[in-house]
N, C-alpha and C positions, 0 to 999 in steps of 0.2 A: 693274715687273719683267715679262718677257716671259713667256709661256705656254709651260709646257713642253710638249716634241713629246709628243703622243699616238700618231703612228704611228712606229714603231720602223725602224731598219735591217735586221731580220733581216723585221717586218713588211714592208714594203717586197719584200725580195727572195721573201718564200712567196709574197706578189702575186702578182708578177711570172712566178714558176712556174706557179702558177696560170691566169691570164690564157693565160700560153703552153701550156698543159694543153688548155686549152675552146677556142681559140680560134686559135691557131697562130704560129708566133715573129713573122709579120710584122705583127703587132697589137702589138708590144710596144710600145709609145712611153710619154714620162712623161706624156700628158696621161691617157692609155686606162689607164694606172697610178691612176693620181691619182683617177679617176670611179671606180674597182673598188675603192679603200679609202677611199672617200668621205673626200677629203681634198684642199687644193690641189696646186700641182704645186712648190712651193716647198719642203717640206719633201725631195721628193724631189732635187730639185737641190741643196739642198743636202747629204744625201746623198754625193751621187752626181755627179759634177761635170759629166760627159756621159752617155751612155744605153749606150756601150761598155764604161765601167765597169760599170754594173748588171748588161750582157749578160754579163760575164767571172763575177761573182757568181752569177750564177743558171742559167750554164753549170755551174759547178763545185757548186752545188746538185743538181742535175738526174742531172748524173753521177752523185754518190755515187748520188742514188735510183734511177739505171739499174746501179750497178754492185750495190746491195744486192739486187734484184727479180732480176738473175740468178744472182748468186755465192748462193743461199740453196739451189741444191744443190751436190753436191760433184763431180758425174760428169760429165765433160765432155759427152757428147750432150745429157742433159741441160739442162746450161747453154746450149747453143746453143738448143736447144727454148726454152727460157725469152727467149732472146735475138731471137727470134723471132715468141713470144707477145708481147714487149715491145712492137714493131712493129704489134704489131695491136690490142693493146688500149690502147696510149696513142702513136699514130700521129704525133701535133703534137709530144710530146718525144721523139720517135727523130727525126724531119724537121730537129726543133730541133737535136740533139746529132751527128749524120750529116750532114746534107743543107743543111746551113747555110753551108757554103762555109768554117769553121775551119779543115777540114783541105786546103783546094787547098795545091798544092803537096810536100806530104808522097807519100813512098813508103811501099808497102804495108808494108815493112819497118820504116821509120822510124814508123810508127802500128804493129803490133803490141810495138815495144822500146818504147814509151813509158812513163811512169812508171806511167799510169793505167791499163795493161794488164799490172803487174805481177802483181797476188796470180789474175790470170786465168790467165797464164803460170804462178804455182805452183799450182795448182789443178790444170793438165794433168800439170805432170811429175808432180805427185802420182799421178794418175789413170791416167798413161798408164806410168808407172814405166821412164819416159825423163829421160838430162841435158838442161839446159835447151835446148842449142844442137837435139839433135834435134828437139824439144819446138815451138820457134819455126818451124823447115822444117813438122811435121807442121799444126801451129796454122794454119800460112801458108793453107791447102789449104783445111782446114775450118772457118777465116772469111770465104775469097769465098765459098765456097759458102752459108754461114748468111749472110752481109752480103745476099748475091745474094737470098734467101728475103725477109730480113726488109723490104729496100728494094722489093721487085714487091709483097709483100703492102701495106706501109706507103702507096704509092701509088695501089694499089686494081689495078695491073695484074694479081694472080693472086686467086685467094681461096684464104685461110687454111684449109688441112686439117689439121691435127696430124697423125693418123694418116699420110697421104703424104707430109709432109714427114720425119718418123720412119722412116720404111722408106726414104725415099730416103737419110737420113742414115746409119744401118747400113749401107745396101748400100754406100756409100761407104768408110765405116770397115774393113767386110769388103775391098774390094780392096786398101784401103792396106796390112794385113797380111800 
């Protein structure tokens, strides 16, 4: 009788989070998998039939943890701050989950309606005590702006000041008013 797997599917994909955590999405392969849960690479292939599927698993991991780490306040400046924070303190999965080329092709509209920026969208109209449709116009504005912060810090071109990116983001707010 054959040996049962000792490394798991769900093991497998925290790896793989992981690996892409410390070390940055272009490490992810099944062999550089396979050496970080000391195991061969067979179990993960079978798995996992190609390495796009894993990638689509451990994107849709990564999200929930980017979408928990921000939504865990309720006020939208806030959540940008944090969205922001995200970028700088775990830099390989914002590069992973932004910068990874998923989204060519989409418009800036077509990524904020998506499904995954829903409970973010109710989060604002809550907060901003707007219907949705304004909601998405206002959003629109002050996610280049926070995208804009958290990809120059994420790359290293600015460095990270909470304080001045907070007063820049009020004083933004304040005009939009």
């Amino acid at each position: 009788m054959p040996k049962k797997p000792t490394t798991t599917r769900e093991d497998m994909i925290k790896g793989a989070f992981e690996l892409i955590r410390k070390q940055g999405h272009e490490t992810l392969s099944v062999r550089n998998l396979a050496r970080q849960l000391d195991c061969s690479t067979q179990p993960i292939m079978y798995q996992f039939k190609d390495l796009e599927k894993l990638k689509d698993e451990v994107y849709a991991f990564a999200d929930k943890y980017h979408s928990d780490y921000i939504l865990k306040e309720k006020d939208l400046l806030k959540i940008g701050l944090r969205y922001i924070r995200f970028a700088h303190e775990e830099s390989n999965l914002f590069r992973f989950l932004f910068q990874s080329g998923r989204f060519d092709g989409f418009s800036l509209s077509e990524l904020i309606k998506a499904p995954e920026a829903e409970s973010l969208l109710e989060t604002a109209a809550a907060d901003l005590h707007l219907p949705k449709k304004e909601v998405i116009r206002e959003f629109e504005i002050l996610f280049v702006l926070v995208h804009g912060y958290a990809s120059l810090i994420c790359n290293n071109a600015i460095t990270y000041n909470e304080r001045s990116i907070r007063n820049t983001l009020l004083k933004m707010v304040k005009e939009r008013k």
